[in-house]
Residue, then its C-alpha position, 0 to 999 in steps of 0.5 A: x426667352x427673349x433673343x436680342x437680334x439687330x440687322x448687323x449681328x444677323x449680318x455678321x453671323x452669316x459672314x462669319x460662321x460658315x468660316x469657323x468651320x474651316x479653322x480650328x476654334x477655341x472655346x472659353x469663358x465663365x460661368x457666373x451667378x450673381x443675389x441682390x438685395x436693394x432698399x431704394x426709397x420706400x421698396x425693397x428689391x430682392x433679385x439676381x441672375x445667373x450667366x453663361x459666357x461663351x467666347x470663342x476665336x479662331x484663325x482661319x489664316x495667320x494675320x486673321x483672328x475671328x473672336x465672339x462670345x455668346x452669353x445666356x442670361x436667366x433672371x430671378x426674383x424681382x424681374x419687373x422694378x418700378x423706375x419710379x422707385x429710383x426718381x424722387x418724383x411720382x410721376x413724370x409729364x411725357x408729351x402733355x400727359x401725366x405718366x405715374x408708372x414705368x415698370x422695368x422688366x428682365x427677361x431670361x436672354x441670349x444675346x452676342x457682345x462681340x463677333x468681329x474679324x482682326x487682320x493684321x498687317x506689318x503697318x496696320x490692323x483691321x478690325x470689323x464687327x460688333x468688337x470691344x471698344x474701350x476709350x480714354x484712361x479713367x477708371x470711373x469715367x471716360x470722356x474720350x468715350x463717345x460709344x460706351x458708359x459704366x456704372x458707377x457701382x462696377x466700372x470695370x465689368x465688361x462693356x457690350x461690344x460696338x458696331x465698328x470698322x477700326x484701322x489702326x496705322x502704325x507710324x513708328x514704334x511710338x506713333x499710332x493713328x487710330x481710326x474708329x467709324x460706328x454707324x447709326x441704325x439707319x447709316x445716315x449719322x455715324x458716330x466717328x473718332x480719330x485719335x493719334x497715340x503717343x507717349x513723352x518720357x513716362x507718359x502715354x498720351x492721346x490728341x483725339x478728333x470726334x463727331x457725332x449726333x450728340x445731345x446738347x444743352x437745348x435746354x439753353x437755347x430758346x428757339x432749339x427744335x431738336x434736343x441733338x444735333x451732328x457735333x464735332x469734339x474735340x480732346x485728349x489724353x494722358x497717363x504716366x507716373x512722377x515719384x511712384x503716384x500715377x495720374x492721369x486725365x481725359x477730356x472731350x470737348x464741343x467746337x460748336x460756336x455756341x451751347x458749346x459742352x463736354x466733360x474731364x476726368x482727372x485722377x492720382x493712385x499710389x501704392x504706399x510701402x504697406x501694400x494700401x492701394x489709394x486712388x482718387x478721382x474727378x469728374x465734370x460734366x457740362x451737360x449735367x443739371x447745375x445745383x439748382x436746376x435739376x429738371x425731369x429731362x435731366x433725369x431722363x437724359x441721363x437714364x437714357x444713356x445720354x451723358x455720363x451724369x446727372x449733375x455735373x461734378x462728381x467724386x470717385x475714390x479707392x482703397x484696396x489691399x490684399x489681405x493674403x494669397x487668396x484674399x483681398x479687401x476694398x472700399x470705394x466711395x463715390x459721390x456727386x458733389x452738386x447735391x452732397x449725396x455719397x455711396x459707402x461700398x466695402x467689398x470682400x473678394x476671395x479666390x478660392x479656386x484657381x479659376x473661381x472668385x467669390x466676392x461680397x459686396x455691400x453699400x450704404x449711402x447719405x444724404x438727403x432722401x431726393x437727392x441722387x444716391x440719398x434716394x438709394x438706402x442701402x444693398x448687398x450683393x454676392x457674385x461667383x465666377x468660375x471661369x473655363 
């Protein structure tokens, strides 16, 4: 059993809980379990989990909310993967030596998302702790969001929980200045953004500031001693609806004089009369490799969780319709558009409780055996939620 801990958790459970005993607290959450099957490049991967998420809240005082969850994670089958199954490539020279192997292991783990203390005042809120954080307004890719990066194959699942002092400030009804200030490991190189919120008729949008020890195109510059460096960005936001189609677009942009980088995302959705759900999006990312230069440390830099992406030009689209009360269908498709490799995945979802879901899952791909998804084959995959 694996129990992840950091210095700030530790810190926040010993602020925190001596305070929930002093309050009524609520207790909720779900429990779910989740089979996997995967062919990806000559192997086959058969594994899965089960998890048991247990959020909690309490109100110690009327402005002051105190939320967290625990989760408790077993895995099964496969537990150890070969990271060399998912490269089109055997083996990866790292400082001067040749690496042929990199196995990924799972353990059974309990671990906390979230634990952060809310309170709220007639012109503004505080927010400190390990608390959700969710930026920009795309659906598959969020460039606003310095903190956070989805998968691809589940963008809406849950994000962990970031460790944030957040200050919202209401200027008027339709005018708020949001603060979020993130620090590092060491608390030498924080990862801060401000972002002023508002809206234009039918429209939402964002004016947003950021810094952070960000990677950048090194790679470009021939006498680069660090592959990151302290950056300043900035961007914006917007969502709204013209004639019944919604759109909207985000982008995050570098300020450096030079190497400068960043990303955009941009979609359009509509709902036609018969109830088909049609949504569509973009993405580009500036930092990912060019069609003809893909090297290792792009690789490296995006299975890292250093850009959003491994190439630069992405497509995600979206068809869904609800079959009956209980029942609905969808189908997505994602693409990287550098080396024409798509993912095909139609899913089943049914409610067949009113708190339990079952949905099936499965997704095939194209394109060439080296190339992003072309590697991937094929898989299936079968998840239950039954909530509490």
């Amino acid at each position: 059993m694996n129990i992840r801990n950091d210095q700030y958790t530790i810190i926040l459970l010993l602020l925190f809980f001596p305070s929930l005993g002093i309050s009524q607290v609520e207790f909720f959450g779900y429990m779910e379990t989740e089979y996997d099957w995967m062919e990806v490049k000559e192997s086959t991967y058969a594994f899965g989990y089960n998890k048991l998420r247990l959020d909690y809240e309490s109100f110690p005082a009327e402005e002051v909310s105190i939320r967290g969850n625990i989760n408790f994670q077993t895995y099964h089958g496969q537990t150890i993967w070969e990271a060399f199954d998912f490269l089109p490539f055997d083996s990866l020279n790292i400082n001067g030596e040749a690496v042929h192997s990199m196995p990924i292991s799972f353990l059974d783990s309990i671990y906390m998302d979230n634990l952060y203390i809310n309170a709220a005042f007639p012109r503004f809120d505080v927010t400190l702790g390990r608390q959700p954080i969710s930026l920009g307004t795309g659906y598959a890719w969020n460039p606003l969001d310095i903190f956070n990066q989805k998968e691809l194959v589940d963008p809406t699942y849950e994000q962990p929980g970031v460790h944030a002092v957040r200050l919202e400030y209401y200027i008027n009804e339709k005018c708020i200045v949001d603060f979020i200030l993130s620090p590092d490991t060491n608390f030498t190189q924080p990862s801060g953004m401000i972002q002023v919120k508002s809206n234009v008729a039918s429209f939402d949008y964002s004016v947003n500031v950021a810094r952070k020890n960000h990677l950048y195109p090194f790679w470009e510059d021939e006498d680069t001693v660090s592959t990151h460096r302290e950056t300043s960005f900035i961007g914006g936001s917007f969502t709204g609806e013209i004639s019944e189609y919604g759109m909207w677009g985000e982008a995050l942009w570098s300020l450096s004089s030079n190497n400068s980088a960043g990303d955009v995302s941009y979609g359009l959705d509509h709902t036609f009369n018969n109830g088909l759900y049609v949504m569509l999006e973009g993405y580009h990312n500036s930092l990912g490799a060019e069609k003809d230069g893909l090297y290792d440390f792009h690789y490296l830099n995006y299975f890292s969780g250093e850009t959003k992406s491994l190439m630069q030009n992405y497509l995600f689209s979206l068809l869904s319709k609800q079959i009956n009360e209980y029942v609905s269908c969808s189908v997505f498709i994602f693409g990287n558009l550098d080396d024409n490799s798509f993912m095909y995945a139609p899913q089943l979802s049914w409610e067949i409780l009113q708190d339990v879901s079952l949905s099936a899952f499965t997704a095939f791909s194209s394109g060439d055996a080296d190339s992003e998804f072309g590697i991937q084959n094929q898989s299936f995959r079968v998840r239950m939620r039954a909530y509490f």
